[in-house]
C-alpha positions as CSV (number, residue, x, y, z in Angstrom):
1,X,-6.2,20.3,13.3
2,X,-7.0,20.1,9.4
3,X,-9.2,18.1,7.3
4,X,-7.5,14.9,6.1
5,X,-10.5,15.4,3.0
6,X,-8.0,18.1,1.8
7,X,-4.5,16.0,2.3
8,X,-2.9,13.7,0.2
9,X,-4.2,11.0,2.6
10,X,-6.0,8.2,1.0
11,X,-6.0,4.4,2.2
12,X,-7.4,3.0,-1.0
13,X,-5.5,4.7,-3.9
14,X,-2.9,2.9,-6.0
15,X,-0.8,6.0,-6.2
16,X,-0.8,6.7,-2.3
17,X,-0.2,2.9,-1.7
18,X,2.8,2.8,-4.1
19,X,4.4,5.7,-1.9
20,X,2.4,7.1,1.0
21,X,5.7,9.0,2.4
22,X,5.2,12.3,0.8
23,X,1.2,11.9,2.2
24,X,2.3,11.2,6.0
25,X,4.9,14.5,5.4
26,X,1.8,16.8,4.2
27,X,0.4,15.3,7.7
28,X,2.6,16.3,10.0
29,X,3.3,19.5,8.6
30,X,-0.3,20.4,9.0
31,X,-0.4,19.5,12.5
32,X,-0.4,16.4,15.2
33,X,-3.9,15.0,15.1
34,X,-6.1,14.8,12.2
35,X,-9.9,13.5,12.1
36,X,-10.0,11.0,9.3
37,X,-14.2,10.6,8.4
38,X,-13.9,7.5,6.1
39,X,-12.5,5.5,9.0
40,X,-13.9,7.2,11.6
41,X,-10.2,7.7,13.4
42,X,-7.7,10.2,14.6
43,X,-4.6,9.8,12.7
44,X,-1.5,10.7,14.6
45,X,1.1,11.2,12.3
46,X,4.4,12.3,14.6
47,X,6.6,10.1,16.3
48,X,6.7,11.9,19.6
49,X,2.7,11.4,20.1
50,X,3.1,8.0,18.6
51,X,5.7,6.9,20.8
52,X,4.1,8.8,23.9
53,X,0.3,7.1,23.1
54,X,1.6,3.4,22.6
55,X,2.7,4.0,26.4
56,X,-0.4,5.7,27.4
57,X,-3.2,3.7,29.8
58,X,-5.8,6.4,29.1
59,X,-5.9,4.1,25.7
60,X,-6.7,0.0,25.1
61,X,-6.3,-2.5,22.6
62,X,-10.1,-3.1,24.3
63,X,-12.4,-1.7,25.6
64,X,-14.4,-4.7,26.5
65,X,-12.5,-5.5,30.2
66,X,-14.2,-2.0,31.2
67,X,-17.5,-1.4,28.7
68,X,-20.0,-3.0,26.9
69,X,-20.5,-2.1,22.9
70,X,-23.5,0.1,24.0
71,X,-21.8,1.8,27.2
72,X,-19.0,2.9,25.0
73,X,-21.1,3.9,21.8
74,X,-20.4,1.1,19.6
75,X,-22.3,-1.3,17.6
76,X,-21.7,-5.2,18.2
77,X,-20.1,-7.0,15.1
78,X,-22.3,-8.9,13.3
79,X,-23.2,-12.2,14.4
80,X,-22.1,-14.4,11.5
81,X,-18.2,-12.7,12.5
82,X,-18.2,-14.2,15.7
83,X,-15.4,-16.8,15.0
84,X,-12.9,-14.1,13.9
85,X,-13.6,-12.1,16.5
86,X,-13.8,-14.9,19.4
87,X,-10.4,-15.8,18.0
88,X,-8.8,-12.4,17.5
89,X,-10.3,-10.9,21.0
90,X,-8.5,-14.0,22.9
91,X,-5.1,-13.1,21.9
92,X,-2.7,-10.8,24.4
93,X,-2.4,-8.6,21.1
94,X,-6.1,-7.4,21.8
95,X,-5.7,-7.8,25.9
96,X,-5.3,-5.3,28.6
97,X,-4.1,-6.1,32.0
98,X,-4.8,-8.5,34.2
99,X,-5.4,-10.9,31.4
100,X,-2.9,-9.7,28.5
101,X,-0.2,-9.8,31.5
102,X,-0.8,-13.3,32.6
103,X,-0.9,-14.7,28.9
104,X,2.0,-12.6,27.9
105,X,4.4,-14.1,31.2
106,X,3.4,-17.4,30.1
107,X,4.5,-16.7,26.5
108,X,7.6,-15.0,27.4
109,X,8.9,-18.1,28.6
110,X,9.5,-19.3,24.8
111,X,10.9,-16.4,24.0
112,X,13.8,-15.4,26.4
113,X,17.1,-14.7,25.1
114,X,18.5,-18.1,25.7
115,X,16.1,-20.3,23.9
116,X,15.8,-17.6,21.1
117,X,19.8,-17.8,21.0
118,X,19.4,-21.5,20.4
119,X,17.1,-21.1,17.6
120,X,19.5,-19.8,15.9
121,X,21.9,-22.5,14.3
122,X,18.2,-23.8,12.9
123,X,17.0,-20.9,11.7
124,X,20.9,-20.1,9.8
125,X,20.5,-23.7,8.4
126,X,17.2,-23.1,7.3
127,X,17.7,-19.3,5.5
128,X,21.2,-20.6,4.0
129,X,19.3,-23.9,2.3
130,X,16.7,-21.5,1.0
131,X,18.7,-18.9,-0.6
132,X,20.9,-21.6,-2.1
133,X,18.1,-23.2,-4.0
134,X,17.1,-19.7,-5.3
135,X,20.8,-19.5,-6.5
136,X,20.6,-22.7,-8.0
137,X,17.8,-22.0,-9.9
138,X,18.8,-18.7,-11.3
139,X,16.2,-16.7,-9.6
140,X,12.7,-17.4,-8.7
141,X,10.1,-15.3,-6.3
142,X,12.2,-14.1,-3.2
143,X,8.7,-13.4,-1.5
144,X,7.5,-17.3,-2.2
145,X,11.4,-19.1,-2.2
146,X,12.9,-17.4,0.9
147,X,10.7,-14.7,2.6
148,X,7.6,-16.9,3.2
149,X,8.9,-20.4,3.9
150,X,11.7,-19.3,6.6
151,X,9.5,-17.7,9.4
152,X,6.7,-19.7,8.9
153,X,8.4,-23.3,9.5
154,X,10.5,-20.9,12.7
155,X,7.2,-20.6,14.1
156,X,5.8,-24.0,13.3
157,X,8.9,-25.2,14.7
158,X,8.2,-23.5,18.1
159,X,4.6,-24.3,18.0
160,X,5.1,-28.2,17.0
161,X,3.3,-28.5,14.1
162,X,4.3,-30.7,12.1
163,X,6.1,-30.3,8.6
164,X,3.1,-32.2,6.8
165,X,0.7,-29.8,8.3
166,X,2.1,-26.6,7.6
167,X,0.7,-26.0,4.1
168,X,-2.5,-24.1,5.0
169,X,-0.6,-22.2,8.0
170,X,0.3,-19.0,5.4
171,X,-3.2,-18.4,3.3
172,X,-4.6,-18.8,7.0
173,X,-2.7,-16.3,8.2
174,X,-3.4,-13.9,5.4
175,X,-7.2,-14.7,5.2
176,X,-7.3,-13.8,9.0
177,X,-5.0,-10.5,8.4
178,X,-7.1,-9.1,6.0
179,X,-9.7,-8.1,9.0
180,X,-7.3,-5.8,10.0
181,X,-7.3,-3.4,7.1
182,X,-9.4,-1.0,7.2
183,X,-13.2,-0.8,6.0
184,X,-12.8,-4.5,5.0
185,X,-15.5,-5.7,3.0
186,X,-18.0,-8.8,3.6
187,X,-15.5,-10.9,1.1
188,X,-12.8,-10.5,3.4
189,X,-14.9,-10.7,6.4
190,X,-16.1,-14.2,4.8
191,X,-12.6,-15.5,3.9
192,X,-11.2,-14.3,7.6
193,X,-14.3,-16.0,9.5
194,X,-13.5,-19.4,7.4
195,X,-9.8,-19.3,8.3
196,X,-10.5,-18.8,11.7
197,X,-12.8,-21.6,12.0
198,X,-10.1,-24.3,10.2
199,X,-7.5,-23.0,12.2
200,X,-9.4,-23.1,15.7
201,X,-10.5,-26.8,14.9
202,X,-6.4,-27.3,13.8
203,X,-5.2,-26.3,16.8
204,X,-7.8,-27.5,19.0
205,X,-6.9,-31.4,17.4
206,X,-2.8,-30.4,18.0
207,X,-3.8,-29.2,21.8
208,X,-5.8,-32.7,22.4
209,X,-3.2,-34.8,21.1
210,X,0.0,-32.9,23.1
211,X,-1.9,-33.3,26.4
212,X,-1.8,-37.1,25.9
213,X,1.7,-36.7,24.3
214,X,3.7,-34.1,25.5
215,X,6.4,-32.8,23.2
216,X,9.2,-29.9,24.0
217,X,7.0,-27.4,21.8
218,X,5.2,-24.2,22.9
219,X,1.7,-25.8,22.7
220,X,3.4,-28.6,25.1
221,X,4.2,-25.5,27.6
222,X,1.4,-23.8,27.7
223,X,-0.3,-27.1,28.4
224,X,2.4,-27.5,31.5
225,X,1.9,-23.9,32.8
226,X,-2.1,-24.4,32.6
227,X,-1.5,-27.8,34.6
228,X,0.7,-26.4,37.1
229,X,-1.7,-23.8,38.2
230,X,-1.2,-21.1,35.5
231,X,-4.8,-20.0,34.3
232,X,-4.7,-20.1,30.5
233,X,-8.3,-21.2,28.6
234,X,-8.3,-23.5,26.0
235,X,-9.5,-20.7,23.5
236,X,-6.6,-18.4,25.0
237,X,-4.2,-21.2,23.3
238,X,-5.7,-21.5,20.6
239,X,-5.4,-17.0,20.0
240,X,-2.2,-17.3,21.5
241,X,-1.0,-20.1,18.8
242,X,-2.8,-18.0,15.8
243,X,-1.6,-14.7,17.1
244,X,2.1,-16.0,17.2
245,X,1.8,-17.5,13.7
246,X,0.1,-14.2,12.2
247,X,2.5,-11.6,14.5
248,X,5.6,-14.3,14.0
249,X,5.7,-14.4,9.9
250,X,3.5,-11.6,8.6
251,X,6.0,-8.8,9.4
252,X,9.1,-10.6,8.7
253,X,7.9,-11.6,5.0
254,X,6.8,-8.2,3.9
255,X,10.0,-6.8,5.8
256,X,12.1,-9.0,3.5
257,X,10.4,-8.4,0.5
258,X,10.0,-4.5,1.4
259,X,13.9,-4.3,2.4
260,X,15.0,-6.1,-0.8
261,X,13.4,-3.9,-3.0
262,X,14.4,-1.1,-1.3
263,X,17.8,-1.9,-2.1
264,X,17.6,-2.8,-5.4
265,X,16.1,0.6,-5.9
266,X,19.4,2.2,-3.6
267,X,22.2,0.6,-5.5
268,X,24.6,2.4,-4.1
269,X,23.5,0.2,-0.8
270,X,23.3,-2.6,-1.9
271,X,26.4,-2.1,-3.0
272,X,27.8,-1.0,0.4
273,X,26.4,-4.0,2.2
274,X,27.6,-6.4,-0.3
275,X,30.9,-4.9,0.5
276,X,30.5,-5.4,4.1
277,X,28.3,-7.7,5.6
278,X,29.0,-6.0,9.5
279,X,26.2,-4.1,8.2
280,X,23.6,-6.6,8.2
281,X,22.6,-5.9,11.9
282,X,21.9,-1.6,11.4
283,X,20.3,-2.6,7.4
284,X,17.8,-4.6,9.0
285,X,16.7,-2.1,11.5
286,X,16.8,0.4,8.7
287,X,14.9,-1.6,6.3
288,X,12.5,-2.0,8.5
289,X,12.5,2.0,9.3
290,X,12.8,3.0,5.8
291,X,9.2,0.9,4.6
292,X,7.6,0.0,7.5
293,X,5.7,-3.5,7.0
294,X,3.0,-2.6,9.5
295,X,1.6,1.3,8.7
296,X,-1.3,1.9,11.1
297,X,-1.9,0.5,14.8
298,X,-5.0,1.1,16.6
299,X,-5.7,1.9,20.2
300,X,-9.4,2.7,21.8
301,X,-9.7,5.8,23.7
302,X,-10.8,4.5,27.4
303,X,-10.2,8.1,28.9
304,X,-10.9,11.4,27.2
305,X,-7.3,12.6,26.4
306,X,-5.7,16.0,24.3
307,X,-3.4,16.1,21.8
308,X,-2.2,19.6,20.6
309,X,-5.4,21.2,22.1
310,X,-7.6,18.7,20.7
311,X,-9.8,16.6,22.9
312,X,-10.4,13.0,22.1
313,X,-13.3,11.8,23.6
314,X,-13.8,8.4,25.4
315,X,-15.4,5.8,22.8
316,X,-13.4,7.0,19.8
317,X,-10.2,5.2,17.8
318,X,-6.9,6.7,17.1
319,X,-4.6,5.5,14.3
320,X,-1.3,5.7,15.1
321,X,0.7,6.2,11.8
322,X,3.5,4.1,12.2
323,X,5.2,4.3,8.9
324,X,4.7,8.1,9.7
325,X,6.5,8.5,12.6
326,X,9.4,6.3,11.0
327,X,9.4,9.4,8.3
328,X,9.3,12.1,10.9
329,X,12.2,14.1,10.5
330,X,12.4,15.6,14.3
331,X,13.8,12.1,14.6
332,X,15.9,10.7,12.0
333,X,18.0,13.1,9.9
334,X,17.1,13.0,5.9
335,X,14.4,10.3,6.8
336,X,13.2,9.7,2.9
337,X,17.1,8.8,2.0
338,X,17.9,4.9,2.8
339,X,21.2,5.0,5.2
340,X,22.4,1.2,6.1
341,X,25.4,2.9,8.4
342,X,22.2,4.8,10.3
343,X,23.3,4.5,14.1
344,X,20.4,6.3,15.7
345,X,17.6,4.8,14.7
346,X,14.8,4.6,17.6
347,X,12.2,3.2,14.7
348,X,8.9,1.9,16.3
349,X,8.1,-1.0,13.7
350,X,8.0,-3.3,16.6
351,X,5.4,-0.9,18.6
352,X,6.1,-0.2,22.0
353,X,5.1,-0.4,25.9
354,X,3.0,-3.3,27.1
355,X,2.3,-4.2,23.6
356,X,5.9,-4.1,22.6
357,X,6.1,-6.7,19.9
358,X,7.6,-10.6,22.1
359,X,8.7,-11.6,19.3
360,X,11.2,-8.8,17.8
361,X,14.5,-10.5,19.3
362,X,13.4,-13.6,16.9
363,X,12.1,-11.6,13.9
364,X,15.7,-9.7,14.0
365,X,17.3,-13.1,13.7
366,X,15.1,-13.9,11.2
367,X,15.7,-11.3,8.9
368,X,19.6,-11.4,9.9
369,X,20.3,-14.6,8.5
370,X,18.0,-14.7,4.9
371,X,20.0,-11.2,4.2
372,X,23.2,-12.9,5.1
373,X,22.5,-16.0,3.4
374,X,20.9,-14.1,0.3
375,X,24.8,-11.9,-0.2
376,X,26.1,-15.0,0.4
377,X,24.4,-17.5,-1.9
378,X,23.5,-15.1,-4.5
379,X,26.1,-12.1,-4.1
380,X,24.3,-10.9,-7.5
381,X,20.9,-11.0,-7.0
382,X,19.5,-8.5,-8.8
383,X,15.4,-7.1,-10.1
384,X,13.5,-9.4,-13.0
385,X,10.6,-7.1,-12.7
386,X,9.1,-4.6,-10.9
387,X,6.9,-6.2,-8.5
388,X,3.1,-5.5,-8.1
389,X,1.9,-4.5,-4.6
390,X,-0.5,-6.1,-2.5
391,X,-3.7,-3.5,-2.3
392,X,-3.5,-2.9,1.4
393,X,-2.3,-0.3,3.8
394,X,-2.1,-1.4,7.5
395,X,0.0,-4.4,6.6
396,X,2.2,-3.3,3.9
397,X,4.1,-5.7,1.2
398,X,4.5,-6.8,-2.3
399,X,2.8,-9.7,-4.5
400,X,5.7,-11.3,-4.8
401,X,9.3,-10.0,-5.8
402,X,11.1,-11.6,-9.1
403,X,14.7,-12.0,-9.1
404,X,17.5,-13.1,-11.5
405,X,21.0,-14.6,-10.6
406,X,23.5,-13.7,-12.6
């Protein structure tokens, strides 16, 4: 085990934020668990332990269905959090079993391939009148004109909320996301408990008003499946809604604006997939291998466990280095170079096991048709500028992304 104070390891530099590749291949080279004192987390940097732990019961997303704070040596968030956290700890995403299996069956429903397969002619429509109005201006943001707008009205389309209601849905979602960087300080604690408020009392009105008028949205269903006998809280739709929104768009913006860039920085591949748009399927998977949109994912340790010799102790975190183990090259042969033709690519941007993400069939869809519509609509869409990146690490993206026409 070494030191992460000696690595190249550092959450909050500019430098290892631009690129934090060559940092997670210093990590694994000095071993497979790392202590990391800032945070207060084991970082797992290979994709063997990553992949083994996100399957692994000794760990939780909780550990509050087993301990209280003080049983497992933690201190209580402060009180004035509460709403973030009532919010955020209602949602399958921070669940174990039996609860996060009896929300997650009831959410699946929306999600099976058939009604995903039907979203589809919507969500085409939607990506192909996007890009053409980037085309048609000449350029604009890709981040604000195509990769923001097209998963967020997908999921508000699911949910039913309606078009004139959808405008506060993405800084929401971004207030609230900013708890889960790490260290986050009172500001973003402030702005995250304030969008977790308005969007609680949001959805609570949208859940009143579909149990007296029942539409064919998700909200409607989870309303049926409660009626029918179904257990499901009113504050379990309400993280359910939130955690759908957040879960459903975050990753599938910054993996459009994280894939585009990429390939305007790989020419050559761009190239290649402008010549042949078969490979749209294997460049979104590798896209999303190549700059992983979410870095870090965190598990409690419920069990002592050992990795490499190493004992974890019950009570502690470990960060499981996603965009690591996308790197790792045990697993994907000359990992650093950007291959659209890759064929064995068992990435874990979507996580894995119980928490394997519900709604990766839709996000591939997603992403799919805005890179088919984009070669389409704008075959030479090319870099205005180099784009300024957002100062986080966990969930990893760009200000925005400028682009010409020509």
């Amino acid at each position: 085990m070494a030191a992460v104070s000696d690595l190249a390891f550092d959450p909050w530099d500019p430098a290892f934020l631009a690129d934090p590749y060559p940092a997670y291949a210093e990590l694994r080279a000095r071993g497979r668990v790392h202590y990391y004192e800032p945070t207060n987390q084991w970082l797992v940097p290979h994709h063997a332990d990553v992949s083994a732990l996100l399957r692994d019961r000794r760990l939780g997303r909780t550990y509050q269905h087993r301990f209280t704070h003080e049983e497992f040596g933690r201190t209580a968030p402060p009180p004035e959090q509460e709403p973030f956290h009532t919010l955020n700890d209602h949602g399958m995403l921070d669940l174990e079993p039996p609860d996060h299996t009896r929300i997650r069956r009831l959410v699946s429903k929306a999600f099976t391939p058939r009604t995903v397969e039907r979203l589809k002619p919507y969500v085409r429509g939607l990506a192909d009148e996007l890009a053409s109005g980037l085309a048609e201006a000449g350029g604009g943001d890709l981040l604000k004109d195509v990769a923001e707008p097209l998963p967020v009205a997908v999921i508000a389309e699911m949910l039913g909320i309606p078009e004139s209601d959808r405008a506060p849905l993405r800084p929401w979602s971004a207030d609230i996301c900013g708890m889960y960087e790490l260290n986050p300080s009172g500001e973003t604690a402030a702005k995250a408990v304030r969008a977790s408020v308005e969007f609680s009392d949001y959805l609570r009105e949208l859940i009143a008003a579909r149990r007296k008028e029942p539409g064919e949205d998700l909200v409607s269903g989870l309303i049926a499946a409660h009626d029918e006998g179904d257990r499901l809280t009113e504050q379990e739709m309400i993280s359910t809604c939130v955690l759908l929104l957040n879960a459903g768009h975050e990753a599938t913006v910054n993996s459009t604006v994280n894939g585009w860039y990429a390939l305007f920085r790989n020419p050559s591949q761009l190239e290649l997939l402008r010549a042949d748009h078969t490979l749209i399927p294997s460049a979104v998977e590798e896209l999303m291998r190549y700059d992983t949109p979410l870095q870090l994912f965190e598990r409690w340790v419920l069990d002592e466990i050992e990795i490499a010799g190493t004992t974890i102790p019950r009570g502690a975190e470990i960060a499981m280095l996603f965009g690591s183990a996308n790197h790792d090259p045990t697993v994907f042969e000359n990992p650093a170079a950007l291959d659209l033709t890759r064929q064995d690519n068992p990435h874990i941007s979507f996580s894995a096991g119980i928490h394997y993400c519900i709604g990766a069939p839709l996000a591939r869809i997603e992403l799919a048709a805005s890179m088919g519509a984009l070669l389409d609509r704008a075959p030479t869409l090319r870099l205005a500028a180099e784009p300024g990146r957002k100062p986080n690490f966990v969930i990893r993206g760009l200000e925005g992304l400028a682009v010409e026409v020509g």
